[in-house]
N, C-alpha and C positions, 0 to 999 in steps of 0.2 A: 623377768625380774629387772627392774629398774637399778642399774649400776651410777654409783657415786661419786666423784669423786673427792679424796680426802683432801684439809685443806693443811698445809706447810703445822711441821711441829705438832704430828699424832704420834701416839708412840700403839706401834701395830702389837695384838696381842696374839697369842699365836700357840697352836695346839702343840700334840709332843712332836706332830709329820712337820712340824715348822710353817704349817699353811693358816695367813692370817684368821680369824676369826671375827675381829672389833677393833675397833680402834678409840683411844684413850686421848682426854689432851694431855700433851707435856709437860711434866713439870720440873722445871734445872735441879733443884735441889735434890731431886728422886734420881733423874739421872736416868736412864736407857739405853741400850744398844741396840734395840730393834726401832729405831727412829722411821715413821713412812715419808719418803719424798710423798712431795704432791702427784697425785695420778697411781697413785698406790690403790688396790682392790681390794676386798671383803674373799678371801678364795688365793691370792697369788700367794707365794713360798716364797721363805727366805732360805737363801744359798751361797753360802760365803760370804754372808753380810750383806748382802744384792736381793732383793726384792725381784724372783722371777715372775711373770706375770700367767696369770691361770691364760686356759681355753679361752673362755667366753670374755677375758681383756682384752688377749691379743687377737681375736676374730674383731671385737671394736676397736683395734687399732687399725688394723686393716682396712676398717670401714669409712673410719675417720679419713686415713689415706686419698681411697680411693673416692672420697667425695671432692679431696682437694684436687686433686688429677681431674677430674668430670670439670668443676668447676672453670679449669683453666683452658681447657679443649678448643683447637679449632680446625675448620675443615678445610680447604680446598678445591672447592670446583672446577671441571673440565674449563670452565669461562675463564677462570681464575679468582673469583671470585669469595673470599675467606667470611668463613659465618665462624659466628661461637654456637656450639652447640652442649653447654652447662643446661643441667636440667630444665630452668625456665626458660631458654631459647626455644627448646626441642619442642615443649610446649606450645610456644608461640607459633613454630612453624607449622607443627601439630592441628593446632585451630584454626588458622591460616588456608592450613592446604583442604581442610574439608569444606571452606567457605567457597572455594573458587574450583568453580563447575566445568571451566573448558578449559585443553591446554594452552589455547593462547591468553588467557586471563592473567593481568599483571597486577602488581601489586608494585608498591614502592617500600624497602624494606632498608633498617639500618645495620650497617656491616660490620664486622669484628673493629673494624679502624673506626666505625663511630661516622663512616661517610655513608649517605643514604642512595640507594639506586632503584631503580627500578627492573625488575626480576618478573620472568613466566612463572607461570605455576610448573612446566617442564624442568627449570631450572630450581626452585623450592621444592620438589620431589627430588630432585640429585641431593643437592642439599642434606635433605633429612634421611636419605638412606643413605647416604658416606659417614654421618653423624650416627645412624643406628651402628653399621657395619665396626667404625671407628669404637664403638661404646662397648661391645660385644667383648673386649680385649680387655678391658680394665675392669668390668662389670662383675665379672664368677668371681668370687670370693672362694678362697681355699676352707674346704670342709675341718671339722674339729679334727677328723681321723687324719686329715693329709697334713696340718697344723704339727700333729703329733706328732707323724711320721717324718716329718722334715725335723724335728726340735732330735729323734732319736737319731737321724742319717748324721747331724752335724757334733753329735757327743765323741 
């Protein structure tokens, strides 16, 4: 199910559980107090006046997150050598390393600082498994049930 989000000034309509349903535009004269900020969901509750956000929000928030995290990632080499390893790097190194057939086979590659060196494929294999290993950590997304159970641990 493809989630939306609402734009500034919907006024969220909402069942008797208080869990939005539609949303409405606004209109001053009419007035509301169920006003949605933007990023308001079809599914989240209102509570206290606060717009909590369902399961399947806050699992894409999470997601959103941890793409910004990926994105900004870098690794370290025993050389000392620093890669970015964001999705399309991984890739690159990815295609890279199945092109180059023996360990001594080099390549000349550009580095998280944007200076270019020249690297073994021994070295672009450390690389892309410190970058898998590194990725492994921010990668699990917490399930709906652990989601839950973390929202009931902190009531």
């Amino acid at each position: 199910m493809k989630q939306v989000y609402q734009p500034k000034r919907k006024v969220a309509m909402l069942d008797d559980d208080n869990i939005v349903l539609y949303f409405i535009d606004y209109i001053p004269e009419k007035g509301s107090n169920h006003i949605a900020d933007e990023g308001t969901w079809v599914g989240d509750k209102l509570i206290n006046g606060n717009f909590e956000p369902s399961l399947a929000h806050e699992r894409f928030n999470l997601k959103e997150k941890r793409e910004d995290i990926v994105s900004q990632l870098s690794i370290t080499t025993a050389a000392g050598n620093i890669y970015d390893v964001d999705e399309n790097s991984q890739n690159r190194i990815a295609r890279t390393l199945m092109c180059m057939t023996d360990d001594t086979d080099t390549v000349d590659w550009v580095m998280a600082n944007n200076s270019t060196i020249t690297i073994t494929k021994v070295e672009l294999q450390e690389a892309f498994n410190t970058a898998i290993a590194k990725l492994k950590t921010v990668w699990i997304l917490p399930t709906e049930e652990e989601i839950l159970l973390k929202r009931l641990g902190s009531l």
